[in-house]
C-alpha positions as CSV (number, residue, x, y, z in Angstrom):
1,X,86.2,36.5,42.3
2,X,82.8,37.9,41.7
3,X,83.2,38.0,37.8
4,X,84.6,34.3,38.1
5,X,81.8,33.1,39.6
6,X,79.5,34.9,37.6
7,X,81.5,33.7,34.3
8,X,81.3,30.5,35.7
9,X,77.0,30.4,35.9
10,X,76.7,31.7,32.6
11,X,79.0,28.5,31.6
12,X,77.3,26.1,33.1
13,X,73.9,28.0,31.8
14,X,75.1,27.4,28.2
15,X,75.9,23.8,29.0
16,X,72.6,23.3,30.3
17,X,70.8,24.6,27.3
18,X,73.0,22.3,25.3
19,X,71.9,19.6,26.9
20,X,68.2,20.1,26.5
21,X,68.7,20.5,22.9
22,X,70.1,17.0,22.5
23,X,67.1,15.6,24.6
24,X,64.0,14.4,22.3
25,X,60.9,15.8,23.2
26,X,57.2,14.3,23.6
27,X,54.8,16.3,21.2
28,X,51.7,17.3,22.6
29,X,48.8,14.8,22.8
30,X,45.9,15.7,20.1
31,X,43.5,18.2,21.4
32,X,39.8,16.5,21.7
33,X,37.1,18.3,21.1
34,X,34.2,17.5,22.5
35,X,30.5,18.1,21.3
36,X,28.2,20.4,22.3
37,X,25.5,17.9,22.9
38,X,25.8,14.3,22.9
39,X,22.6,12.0,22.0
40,X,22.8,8.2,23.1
41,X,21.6,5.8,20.8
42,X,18.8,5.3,22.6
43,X,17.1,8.5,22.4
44,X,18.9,8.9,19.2
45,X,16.4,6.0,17.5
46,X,13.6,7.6,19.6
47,X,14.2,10.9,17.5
48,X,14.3,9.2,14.3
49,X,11.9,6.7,14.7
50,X,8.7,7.1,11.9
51,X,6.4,6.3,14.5
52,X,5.4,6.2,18.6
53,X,4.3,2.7,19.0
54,X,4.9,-0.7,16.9
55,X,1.8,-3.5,16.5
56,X,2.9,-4.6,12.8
57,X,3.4,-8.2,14.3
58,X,-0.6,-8.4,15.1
59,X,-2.8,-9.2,12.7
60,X,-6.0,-7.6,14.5
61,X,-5.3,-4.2,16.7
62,X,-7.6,-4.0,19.7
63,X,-8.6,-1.3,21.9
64,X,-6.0,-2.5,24.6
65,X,-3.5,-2.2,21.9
66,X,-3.6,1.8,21.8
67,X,-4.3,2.7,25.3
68,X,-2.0,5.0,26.4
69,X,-1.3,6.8,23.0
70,X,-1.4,10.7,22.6
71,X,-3.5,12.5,20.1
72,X,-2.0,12.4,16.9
73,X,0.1,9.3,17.5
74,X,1.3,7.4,14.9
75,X,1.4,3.6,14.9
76,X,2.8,1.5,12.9
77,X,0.5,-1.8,12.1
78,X,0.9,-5.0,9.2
79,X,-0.7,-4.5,5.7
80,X,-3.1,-6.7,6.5
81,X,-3.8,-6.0,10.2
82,X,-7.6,-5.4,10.9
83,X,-9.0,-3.2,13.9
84,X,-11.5,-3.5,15.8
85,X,-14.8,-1.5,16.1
86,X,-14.1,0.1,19.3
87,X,-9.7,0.1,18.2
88,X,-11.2,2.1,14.9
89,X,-13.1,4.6,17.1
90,X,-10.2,5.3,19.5
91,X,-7.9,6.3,15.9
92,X,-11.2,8.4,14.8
93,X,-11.6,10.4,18.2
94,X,-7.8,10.7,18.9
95,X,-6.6,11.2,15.2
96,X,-4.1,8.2,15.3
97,X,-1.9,7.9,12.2
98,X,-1.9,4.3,11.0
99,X,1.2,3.5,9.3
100,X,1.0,0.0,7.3
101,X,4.4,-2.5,7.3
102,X,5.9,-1.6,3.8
103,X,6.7,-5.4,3.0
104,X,10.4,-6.0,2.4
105,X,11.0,-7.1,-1.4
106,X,10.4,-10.2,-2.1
107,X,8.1,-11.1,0.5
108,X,5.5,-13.9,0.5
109,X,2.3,-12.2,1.7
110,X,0.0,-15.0,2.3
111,X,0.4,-17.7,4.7
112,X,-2.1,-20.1,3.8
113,X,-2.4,-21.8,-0.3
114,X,-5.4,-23.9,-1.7
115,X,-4.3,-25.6,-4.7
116,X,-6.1,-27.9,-7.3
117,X,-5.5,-29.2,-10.5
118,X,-6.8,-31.4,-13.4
119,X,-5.3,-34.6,-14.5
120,X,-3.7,-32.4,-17.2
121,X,-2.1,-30.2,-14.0
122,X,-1.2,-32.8,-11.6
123,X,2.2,-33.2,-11.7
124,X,2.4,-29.3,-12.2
125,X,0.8,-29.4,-8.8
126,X,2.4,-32.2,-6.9
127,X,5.7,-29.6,-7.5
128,X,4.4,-26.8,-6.4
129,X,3.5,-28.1,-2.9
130,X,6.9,-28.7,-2.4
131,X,7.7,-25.4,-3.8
132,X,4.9,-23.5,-1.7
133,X,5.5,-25.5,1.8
134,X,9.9,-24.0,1.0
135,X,8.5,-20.6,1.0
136,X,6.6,-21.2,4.2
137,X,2.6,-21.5,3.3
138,X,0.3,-24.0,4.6
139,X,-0.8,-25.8,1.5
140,X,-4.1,-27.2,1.0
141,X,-4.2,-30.0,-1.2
142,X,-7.4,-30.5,-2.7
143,X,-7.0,-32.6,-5.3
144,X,-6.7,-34.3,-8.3
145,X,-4.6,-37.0,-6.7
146,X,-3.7,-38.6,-10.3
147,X,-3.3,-38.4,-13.7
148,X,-6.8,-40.0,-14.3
149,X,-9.3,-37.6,-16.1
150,X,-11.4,-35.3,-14.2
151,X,-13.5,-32.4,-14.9
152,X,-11.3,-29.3,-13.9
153,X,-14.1,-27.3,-12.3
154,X,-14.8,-29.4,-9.6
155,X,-11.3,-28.7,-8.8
156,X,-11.6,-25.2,-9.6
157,X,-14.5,-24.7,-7.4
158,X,-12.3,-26.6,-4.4
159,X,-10.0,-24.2,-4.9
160,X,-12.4,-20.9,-5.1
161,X,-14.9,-22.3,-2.4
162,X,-11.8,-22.6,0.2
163,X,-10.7,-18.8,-0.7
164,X,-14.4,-17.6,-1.0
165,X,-15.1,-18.6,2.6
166,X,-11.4,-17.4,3.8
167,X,-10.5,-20.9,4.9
168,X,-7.5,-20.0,3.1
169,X,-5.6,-16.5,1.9
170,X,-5.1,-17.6,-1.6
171,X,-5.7,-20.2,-3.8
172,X,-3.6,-21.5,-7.3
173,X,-5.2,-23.9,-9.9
174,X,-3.6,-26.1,-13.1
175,X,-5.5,-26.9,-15.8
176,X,-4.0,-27.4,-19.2
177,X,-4.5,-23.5,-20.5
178,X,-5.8,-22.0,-17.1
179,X,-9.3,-20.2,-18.8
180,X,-11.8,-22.9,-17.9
181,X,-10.4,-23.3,-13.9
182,X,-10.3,-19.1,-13.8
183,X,-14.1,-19.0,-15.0
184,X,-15.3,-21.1,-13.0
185,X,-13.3,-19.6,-10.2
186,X,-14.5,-16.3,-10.5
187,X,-18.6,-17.8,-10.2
188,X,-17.3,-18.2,-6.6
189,X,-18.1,-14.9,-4.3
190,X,-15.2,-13.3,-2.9
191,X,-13.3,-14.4,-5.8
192,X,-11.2,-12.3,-8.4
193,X,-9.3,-15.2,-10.5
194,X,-6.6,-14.1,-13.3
195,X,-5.0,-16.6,-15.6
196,X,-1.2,-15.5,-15.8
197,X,1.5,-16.7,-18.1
198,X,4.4,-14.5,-17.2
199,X,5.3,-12.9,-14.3
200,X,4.2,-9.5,-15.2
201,X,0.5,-10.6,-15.9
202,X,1.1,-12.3,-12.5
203,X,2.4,-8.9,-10.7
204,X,-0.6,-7.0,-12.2
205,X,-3.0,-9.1,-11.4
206,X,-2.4,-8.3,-7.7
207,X,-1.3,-4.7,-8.1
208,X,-4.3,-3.6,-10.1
209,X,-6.8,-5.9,-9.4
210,X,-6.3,-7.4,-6.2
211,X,-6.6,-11.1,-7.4
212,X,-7.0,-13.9,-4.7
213,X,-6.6,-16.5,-6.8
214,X,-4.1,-17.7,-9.8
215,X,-4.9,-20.4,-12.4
216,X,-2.1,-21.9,-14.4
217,X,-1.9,-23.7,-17.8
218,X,0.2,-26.9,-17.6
219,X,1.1,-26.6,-21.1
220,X,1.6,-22.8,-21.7
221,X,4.7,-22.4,-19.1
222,X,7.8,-24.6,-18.3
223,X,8.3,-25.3,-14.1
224,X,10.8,-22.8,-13.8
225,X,8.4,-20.0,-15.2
226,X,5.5,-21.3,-13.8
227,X,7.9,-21.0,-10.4
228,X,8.3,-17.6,-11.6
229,X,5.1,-16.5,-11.8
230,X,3.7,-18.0,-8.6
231,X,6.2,-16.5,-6.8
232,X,5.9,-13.0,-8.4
233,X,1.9,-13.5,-7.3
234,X,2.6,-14.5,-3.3
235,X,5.2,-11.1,-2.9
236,X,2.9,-8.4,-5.1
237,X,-0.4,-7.0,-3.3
238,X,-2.7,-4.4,-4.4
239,X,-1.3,-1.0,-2.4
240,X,-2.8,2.0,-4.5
241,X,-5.9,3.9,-3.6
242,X,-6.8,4.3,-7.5
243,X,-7.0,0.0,-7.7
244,X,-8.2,-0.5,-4.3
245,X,-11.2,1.9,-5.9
246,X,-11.9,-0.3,-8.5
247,X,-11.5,-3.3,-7.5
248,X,-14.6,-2.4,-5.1
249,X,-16.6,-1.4,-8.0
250,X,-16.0,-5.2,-9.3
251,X,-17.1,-6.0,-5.8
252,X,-20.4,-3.8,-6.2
253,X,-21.1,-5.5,-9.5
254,X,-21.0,-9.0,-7.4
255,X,-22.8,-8.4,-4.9
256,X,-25.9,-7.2,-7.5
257,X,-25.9,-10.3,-8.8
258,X,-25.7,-12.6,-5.7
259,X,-28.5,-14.6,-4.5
260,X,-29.7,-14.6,-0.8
């Protein structure tokens, strides 16, 4: 009986084992590894970022603005943002890195337009105020208001007398070839005028010699380059240390000549 029985488990083993042959099995969920150290996205930005505080919405940085900031701080401000006397000695005495706004392509960097024209520019101008006011300026409007003949550099000096005294940021001027209203401009202090009839006088103008103001000749450029070229002139801006350098020297040579 013994052997029976003992027959009989080993039976019943084998059938068992059968069984559990036949029966599908799960397969073993994916093993996750998990890293060694995990950065939120919080502190991961904070690691990145190119600089410890961000002002580049002001346009003037005061004392109250960098309060608070460690030595050698870097800040990141507008390229056109101005400090303050006591904002400039706080960077001096705690060795603050001011890093300027790089503007995004194509961006208009004035806010404010005078623009004048001649009889020979007025309907030159009356489409550019449209065009101006679509990319967000505040357009000045000072004149001609018809197609009846006027001298151009009374409208020249509008024009260069409102960006001389920074009632404006720029100024743009028509005439019918754009020399006349650009010489007269440039009598103006303050002033740097360039005549451009393509878009890469235009970018150059700004780039290497920081021009405020752009005169226009009504019958050296169709609308859609003239277009062309103002808009090329509102997105350049003189960036280089080399210009900047020069372009004070023109300054120098102004300011021997002015009357007080």
């Amino acid at each position: 009986m013994p052997e029976r029985d003992d027959v009989t488990r080993e039976r019943v083993k084998d059938l068992v084992r059968q069984i559990l042959k036949t029966v599908p099995t799960e397969p073993e969920p994916p093993r996750i590894e998990y890293p060694e150290r995990v950065i939120v996205n919080s502190l991961k930005e904070a690691a990145a970022a190119e600089f410890d505080r961000d002002e580049s919405a002001k346009s003037l940085i005061t004392e109250d603005d960098l309060r608070g900031l460690d030595a050698g701080a870097r800040v990141r401000i507008s390229q056109k943002a101005r400090l303050t006397p006591l904002a400039e000695d706080i960077v001096r005495e705690k060795g603050i890195e001011l890093i300027r706004k790089a503007p995004r392509e194509n961006e208009v960097l004035a806010r404010s337009v005078a623009i004048g024209a001649d009889h020979g520019g007025f309907e030159i101008k009356e489409h550019l105020k449209g065009f101006l006011a679509g990319l967000g300026l505040v357009v000045r409007d000072v004149g001609t208001n018809s197609k009846d003949a006027v001298d151009y550099p009374d409208l020249a000096y509008a024009v260069a007398r409102a960006v001389g005294d920074n009632q404006v940021d720029v100024g743009i001027i028509i005439d019918g070839a754009g020399i006349g209203s650009a010489m007269t401009a440039n009598k103006v202090p303050n002033v740097r005028a360039a005549a451009c009839y393509s878009v890469a006088l235009a970018k150059n103008s700004r780039e290497h010699n920081g021009a405020n103001v752009l005169t226009l000749g009504a019958g050296q450029n169709s609308v859609s380059e003239i277009e062309d070229i103002v808009r090329a002139f509102l997105t350049t801006q003189i960036t280089e240390d080399r210009h900047k350098r020069r372009v004070a020297k023109i300054d120098e040579i102004e300011r021997k000549y002015k009357r007080w």
